[in-house]
C-alpha positions in Angstrom: -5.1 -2.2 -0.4 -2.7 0.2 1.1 -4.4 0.5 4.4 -5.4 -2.8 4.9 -1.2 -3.7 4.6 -0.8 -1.0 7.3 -3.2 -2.4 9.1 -2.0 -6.1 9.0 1.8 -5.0 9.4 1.3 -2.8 12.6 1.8 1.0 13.3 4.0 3.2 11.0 6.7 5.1 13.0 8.0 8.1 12.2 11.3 9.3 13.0 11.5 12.5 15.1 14.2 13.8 12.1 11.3 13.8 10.0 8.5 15.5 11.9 11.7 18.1 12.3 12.7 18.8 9.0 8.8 19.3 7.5 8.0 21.7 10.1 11.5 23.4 8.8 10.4 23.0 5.0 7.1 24.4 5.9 8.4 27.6 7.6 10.8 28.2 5.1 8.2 27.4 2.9 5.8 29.9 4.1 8.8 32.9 4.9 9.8 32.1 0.8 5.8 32.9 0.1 5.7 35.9 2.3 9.1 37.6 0.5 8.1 37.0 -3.1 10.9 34.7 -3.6 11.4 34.1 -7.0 14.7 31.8 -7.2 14.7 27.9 -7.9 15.7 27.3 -4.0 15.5 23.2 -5.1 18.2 24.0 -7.6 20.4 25.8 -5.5 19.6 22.9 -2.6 20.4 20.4 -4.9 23.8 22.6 -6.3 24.6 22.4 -2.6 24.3 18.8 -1.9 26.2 18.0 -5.2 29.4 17.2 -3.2 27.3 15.1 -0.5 29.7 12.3 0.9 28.4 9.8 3.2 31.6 8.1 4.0 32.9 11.6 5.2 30.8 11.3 8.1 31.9 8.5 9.6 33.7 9.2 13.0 37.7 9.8 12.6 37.5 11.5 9.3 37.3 15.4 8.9 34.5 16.4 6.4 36.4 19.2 4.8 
């Protein structure tokens, strides 16, 4: 059913950020493999993030 709405609907583009960041998440996958890494790196990404603001980067405003 899936395909066949693809199908109707036209060609699915993806954007370039995306083709970008899983090459990233699949080296840094494969780097975190090769050291043994044994941390929860989603944790500490999410930990990170936890401050996100959108509205900070809108041009004009400082995003400290």
């Amino acid at each position: 059913m899936i395909h066949r709405q693809l199908r109707d609907k036209g060609p699915v583009r993806i954007p370039r950020e995306f083709v970008f960041m899983d090459r990233a998440a699949i080296g840094l996958g494969g780097a975190f493999l090769h050291l043994a890494a044994r941390l929860n790196f989603h944790r500490l990404f999410e930990a990170a993030l936890e401050d996100f603001d959108v509205a900070a980067l809108r041009p004009g405003k400082v995003a400290f």
